[in-house]
MARPA-567754 format. One record per residue: residue number from 0; x, y, z of N, C-alpha, C in turn; residue in three letters. Coordinates in steps of 0.2 Angstrom, whole numbers, padded with zeros to 4 digits, m for minus. Layout:
  resi     nX     nY     nZ    caX    caY    caZ     cX     cY     cZ  resn
   NUM      X      Y      Z      X      Y      Z      X      Y      Z   ALA
...
***
This chain:
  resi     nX     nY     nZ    caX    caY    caZ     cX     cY     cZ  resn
     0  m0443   0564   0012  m0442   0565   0005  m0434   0567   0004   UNK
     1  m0431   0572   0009  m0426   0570   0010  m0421   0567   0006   UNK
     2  m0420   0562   0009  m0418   0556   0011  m0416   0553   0003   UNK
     3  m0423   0553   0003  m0423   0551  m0006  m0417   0555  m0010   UNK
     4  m0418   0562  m0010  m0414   0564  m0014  m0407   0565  m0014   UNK
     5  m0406   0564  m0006  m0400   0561  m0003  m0397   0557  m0008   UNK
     6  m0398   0550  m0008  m0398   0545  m0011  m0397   0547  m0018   UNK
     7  m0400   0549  m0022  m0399   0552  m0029  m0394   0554  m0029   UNK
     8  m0393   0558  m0026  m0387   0564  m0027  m0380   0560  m0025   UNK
     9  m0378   0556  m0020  m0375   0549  m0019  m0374   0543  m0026   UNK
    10  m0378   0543  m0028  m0380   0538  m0032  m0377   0542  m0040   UNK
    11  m0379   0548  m0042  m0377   0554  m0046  m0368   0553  m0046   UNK
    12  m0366   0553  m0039  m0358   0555  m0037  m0355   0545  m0042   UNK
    13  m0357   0542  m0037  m0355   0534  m0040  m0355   0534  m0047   UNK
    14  m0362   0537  m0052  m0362   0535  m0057  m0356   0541  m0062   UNK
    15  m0357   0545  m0060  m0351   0550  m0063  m0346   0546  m0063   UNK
    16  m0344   0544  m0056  m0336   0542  m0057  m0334   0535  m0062   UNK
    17  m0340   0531  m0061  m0341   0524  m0067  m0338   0529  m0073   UNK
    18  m0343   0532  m0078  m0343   0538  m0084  m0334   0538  m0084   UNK
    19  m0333   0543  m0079  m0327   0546  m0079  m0321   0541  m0080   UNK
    20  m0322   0535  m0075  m0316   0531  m0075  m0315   0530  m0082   UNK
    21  m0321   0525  m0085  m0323   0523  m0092  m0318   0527  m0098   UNK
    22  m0321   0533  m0097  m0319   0538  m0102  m0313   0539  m0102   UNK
    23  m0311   0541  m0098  m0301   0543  m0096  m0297   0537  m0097   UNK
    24  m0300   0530  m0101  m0299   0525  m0103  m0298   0527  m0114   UNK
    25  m0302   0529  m0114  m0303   0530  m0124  m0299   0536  m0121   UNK
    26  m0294   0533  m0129  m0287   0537  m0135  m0292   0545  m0133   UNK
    27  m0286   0550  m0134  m0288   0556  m0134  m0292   0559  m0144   UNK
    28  m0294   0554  m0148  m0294   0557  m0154  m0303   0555  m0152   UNK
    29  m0305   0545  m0150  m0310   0544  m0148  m0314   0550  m0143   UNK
    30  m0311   0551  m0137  m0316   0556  m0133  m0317   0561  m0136   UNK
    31  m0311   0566  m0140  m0316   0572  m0143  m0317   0573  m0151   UNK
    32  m0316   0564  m0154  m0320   0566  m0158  m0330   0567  m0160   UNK
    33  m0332   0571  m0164  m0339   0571  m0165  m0343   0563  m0168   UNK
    34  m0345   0563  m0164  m0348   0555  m0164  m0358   0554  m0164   UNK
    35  m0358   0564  m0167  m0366   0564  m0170  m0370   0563  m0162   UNK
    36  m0368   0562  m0158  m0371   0562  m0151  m0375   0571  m0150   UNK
    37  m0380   0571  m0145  m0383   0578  m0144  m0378   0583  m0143   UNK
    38  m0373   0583  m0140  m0365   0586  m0137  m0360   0585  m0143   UNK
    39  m0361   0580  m0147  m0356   0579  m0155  m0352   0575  m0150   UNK
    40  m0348   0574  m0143  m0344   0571  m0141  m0343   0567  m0137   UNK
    41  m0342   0564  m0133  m0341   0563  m0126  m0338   0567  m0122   UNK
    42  m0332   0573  m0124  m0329   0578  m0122  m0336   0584  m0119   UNK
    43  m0341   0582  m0126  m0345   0590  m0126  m0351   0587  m0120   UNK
    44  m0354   0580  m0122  m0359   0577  m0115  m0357   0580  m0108   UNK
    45  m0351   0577  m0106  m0346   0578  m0100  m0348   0586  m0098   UNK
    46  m0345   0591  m0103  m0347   0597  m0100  m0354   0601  m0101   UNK
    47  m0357   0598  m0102  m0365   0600  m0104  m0367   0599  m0097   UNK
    48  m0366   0593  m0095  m0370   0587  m0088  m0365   0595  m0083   UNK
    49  m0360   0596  m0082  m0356   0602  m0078  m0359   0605  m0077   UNK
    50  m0359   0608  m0086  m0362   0617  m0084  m0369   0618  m0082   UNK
    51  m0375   0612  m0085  m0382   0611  m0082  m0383   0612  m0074   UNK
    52  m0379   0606  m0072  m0378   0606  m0065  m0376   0612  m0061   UNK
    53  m0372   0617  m0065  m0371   0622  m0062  m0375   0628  m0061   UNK
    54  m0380   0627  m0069  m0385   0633  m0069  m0390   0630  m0062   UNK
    55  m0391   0625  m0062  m0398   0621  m0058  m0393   0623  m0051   UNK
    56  m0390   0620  m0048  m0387   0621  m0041  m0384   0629  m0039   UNK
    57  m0382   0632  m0044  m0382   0639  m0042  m0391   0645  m0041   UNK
    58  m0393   0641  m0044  m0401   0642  m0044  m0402   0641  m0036   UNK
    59  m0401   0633  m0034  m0403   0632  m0027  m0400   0634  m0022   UNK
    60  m0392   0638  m0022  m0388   0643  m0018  m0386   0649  m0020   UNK
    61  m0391   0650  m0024  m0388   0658  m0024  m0383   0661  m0028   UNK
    62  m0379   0656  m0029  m0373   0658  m0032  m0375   0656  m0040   UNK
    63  m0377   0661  m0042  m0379   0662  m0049  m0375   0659  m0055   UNK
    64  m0374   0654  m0060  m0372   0654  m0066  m0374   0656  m0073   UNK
    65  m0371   0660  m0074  m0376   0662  m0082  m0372   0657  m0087   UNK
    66  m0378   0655  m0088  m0376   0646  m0095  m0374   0652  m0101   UNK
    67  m0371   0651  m0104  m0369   0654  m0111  m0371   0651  m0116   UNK
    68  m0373   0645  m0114  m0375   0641  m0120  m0375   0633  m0116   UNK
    69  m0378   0629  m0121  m0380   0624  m0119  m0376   0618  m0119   UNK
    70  m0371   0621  m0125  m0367   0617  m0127  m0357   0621  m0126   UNK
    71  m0357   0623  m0119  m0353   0625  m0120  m0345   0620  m0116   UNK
    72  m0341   0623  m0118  m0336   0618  m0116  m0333   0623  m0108   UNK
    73  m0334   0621  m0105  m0331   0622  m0097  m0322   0622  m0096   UNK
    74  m0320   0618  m0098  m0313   0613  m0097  m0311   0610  m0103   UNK
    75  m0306   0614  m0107  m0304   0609  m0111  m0299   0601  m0113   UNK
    76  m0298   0598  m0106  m0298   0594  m0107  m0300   0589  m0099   UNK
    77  m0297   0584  m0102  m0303   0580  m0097  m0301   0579  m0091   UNK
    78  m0292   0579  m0090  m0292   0578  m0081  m0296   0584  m0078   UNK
    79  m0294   0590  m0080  m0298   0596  m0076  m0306   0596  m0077   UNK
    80  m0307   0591  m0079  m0315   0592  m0081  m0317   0588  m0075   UNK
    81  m0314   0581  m0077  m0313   0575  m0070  m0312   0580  m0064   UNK
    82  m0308   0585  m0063  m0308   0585  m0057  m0311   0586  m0055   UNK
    83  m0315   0595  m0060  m0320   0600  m0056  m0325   0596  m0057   UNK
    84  m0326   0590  m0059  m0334   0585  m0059  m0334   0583  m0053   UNK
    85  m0329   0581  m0050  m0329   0577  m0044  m0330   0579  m0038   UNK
    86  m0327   0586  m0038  m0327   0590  m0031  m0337   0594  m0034   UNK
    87  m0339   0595  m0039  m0346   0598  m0040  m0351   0592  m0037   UNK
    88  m0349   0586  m0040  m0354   0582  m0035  m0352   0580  m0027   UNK
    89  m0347   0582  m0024  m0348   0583  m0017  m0352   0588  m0014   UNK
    90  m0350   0595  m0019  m0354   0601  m0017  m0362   0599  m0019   UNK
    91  m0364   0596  m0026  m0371   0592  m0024  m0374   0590  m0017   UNK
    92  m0370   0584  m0013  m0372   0580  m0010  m0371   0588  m0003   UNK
    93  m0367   0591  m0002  m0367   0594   0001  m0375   0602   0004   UNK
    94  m0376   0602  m0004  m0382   0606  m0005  m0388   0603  m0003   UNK
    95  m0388   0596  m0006  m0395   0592  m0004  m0395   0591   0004   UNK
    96  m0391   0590   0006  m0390   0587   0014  m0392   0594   0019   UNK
    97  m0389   0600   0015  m0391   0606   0020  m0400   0609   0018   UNK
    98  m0402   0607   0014  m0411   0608   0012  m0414   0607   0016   UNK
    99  m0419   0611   0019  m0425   0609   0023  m0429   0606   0021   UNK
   100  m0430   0601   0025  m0436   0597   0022  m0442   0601   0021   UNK
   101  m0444   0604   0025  m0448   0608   0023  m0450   0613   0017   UNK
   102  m0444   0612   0015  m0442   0618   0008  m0443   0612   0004   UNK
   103  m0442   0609   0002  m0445   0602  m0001  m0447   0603  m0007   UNK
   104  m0455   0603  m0005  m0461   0605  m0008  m0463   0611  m0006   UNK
   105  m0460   0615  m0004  m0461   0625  m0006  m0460   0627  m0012   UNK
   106  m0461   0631  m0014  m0463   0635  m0022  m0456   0636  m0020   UNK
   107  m0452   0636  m0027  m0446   0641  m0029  m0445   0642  m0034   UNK
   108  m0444   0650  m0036  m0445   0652  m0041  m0436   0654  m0043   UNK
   109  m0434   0656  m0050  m0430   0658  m0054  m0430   0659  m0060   UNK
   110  m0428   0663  m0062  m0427   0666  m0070  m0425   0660  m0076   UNK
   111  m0430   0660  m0081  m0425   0654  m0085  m0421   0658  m0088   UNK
   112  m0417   0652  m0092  m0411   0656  m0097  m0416   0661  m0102   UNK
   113  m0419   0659  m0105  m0422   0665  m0109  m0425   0671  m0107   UNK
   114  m0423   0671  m0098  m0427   0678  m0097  m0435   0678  m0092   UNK
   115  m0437   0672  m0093  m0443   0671  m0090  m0444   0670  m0085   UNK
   116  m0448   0672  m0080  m0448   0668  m0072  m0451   0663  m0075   UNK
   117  m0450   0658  m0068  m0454   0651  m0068  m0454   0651  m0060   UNK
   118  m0459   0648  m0057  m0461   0645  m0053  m0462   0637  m0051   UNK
   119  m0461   0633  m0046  m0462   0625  m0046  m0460   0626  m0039   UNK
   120  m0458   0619  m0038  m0456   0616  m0031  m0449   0612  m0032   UNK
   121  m0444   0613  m0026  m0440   0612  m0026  m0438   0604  m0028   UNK
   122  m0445   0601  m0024  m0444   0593  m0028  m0444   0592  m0033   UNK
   123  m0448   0594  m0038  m0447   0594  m0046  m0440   0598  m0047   UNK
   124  m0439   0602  m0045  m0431   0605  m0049  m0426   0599  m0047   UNK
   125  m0426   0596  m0042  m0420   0590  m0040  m0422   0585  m0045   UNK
   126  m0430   0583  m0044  m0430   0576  m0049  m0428   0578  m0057   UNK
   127  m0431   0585  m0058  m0429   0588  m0064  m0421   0587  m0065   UNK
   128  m0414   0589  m0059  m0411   0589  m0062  m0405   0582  m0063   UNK
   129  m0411   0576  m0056  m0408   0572  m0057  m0409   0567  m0063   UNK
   130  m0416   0568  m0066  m0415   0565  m0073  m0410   0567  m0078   UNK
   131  m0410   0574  m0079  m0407   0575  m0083  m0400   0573  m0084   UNK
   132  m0398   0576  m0076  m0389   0569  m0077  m0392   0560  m0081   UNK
   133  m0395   0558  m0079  m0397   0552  m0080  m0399   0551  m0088   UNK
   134  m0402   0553  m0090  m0402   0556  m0099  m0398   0555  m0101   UNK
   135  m0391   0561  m0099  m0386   0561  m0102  m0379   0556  m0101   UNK
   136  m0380   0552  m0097  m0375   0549  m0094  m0377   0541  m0099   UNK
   137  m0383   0542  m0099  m0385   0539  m0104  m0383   0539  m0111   UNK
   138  m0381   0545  m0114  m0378   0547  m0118  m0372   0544  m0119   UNK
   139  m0368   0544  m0115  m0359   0543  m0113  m0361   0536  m0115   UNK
   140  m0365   0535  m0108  m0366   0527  m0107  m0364   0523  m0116   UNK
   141  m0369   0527  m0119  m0370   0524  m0127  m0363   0526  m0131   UNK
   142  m0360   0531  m0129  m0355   0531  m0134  m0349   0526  m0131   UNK
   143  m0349   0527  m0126  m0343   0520  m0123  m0345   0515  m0126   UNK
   144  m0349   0514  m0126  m0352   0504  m0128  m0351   0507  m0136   UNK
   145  m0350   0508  m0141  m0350   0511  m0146  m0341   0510  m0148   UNK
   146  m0339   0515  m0143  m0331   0516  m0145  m0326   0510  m0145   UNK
   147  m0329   0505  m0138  m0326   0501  m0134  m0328   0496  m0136   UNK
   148  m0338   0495  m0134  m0338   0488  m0135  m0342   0486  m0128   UNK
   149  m0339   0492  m0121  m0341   0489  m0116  m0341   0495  m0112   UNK
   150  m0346   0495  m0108  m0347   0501  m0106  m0349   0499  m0097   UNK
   151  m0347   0504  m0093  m0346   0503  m0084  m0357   0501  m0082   UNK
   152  m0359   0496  m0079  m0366   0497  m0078  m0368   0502  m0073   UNK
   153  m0373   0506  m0074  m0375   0511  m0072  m0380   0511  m0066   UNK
   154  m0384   0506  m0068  m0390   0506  m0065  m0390   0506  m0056   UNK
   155  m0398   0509  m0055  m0396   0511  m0048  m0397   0507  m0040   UNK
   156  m0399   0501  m0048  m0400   0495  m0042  m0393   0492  m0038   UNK
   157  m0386   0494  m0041  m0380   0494  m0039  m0380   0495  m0035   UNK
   158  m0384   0501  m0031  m0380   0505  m0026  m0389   0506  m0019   UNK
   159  m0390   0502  m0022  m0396   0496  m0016  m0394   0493  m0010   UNK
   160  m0386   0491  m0010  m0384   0487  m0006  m0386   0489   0001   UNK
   161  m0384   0487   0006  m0384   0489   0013  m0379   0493   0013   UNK
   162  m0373   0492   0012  m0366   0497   0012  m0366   0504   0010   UNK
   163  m0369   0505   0004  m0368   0510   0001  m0376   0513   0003   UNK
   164  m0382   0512   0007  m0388   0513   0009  m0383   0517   0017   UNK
   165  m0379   0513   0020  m0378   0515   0026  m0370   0522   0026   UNK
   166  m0370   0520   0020  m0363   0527   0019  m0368   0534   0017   UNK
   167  m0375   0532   0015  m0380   0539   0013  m0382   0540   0021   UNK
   168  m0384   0536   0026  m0388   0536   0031  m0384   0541   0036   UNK
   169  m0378   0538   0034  m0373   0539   0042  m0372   0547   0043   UNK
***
């Protein structure tokens, strides 16, 4: 099971940098302007997908982030957002790589933002937060094709090859 999430978290790293390359493509008025999008921007998407990630992986290490909100901006503009996106999804792949598999499907419990415990299994929190990048990136995905006309393919059948199967294996 692993393995699998391996994969995702690889596959999460490739799809971000499509997004990213994309976007650092659109005029600076297109990325932050309000575009009615759930985030109002491409600017706010970008840092929504961050900060999540950051609430959910500091959950999984320990290293706690209190979200401030769900819409908050991280980085105000986009190379520094590009960076800290790129080295967070190494430290993704680096989190998933060091889990026990046997921790897997062990209960893990954390406080939600509102204050409540919650209880589940590790695998639903990964699949929990690999959808949720995927949602959103969906989101971007729609406003590139919107801004542009043409947007990078996402899908995760790209990344099925033998090559990019044996740079997750190795």
């Amino acid at each position: 099971m692993k393995k699998h999430f391996l994969r995702l978290a690889h596959y999460n790293q490739w799809a971000n940098r499509q997004i990213y390359n994309a976007a650092g493509l659109l005029d600076k008025d297109d990325y932050f302007a309000d575009r009615r999008a759930y985030f109002k921007s491409m600017h706010g998407t970008l840092n929504h997908l961050l900060a999540v990630d950051k609430l959910w992986f500091g959950r999984f290490t320990g290293d706690l982030y209190a979200l401030p909100s769900y819409d908050v901006i991280l980085h105000d503009n986009f190379h520094e957002l590009q960076a800290v996106r790129a080295a967070f999804d190494d430290h993704i792949i680096a989190v998933v790589e060091a889990i026990n598999e046997a921790d897997i499907v062990a209960p893990f419990r954390w406080i939600m933002i509102n204050g409540e415990p919650y209880t589940s299994t590790l695998d639903r929190c990964l699949t929990q937060i690999f959808n949720h990048q995927t949602h959103h990136r969906g989101q971007a995905h729609t406003l590139l094709s919107q801004l542009t006309g043409d947007a990078p393919a996402l899908d995760f059948f790209f990344c099925m090859n033998d090559d990019f199967n044996e740079s997750i294996e190795a």
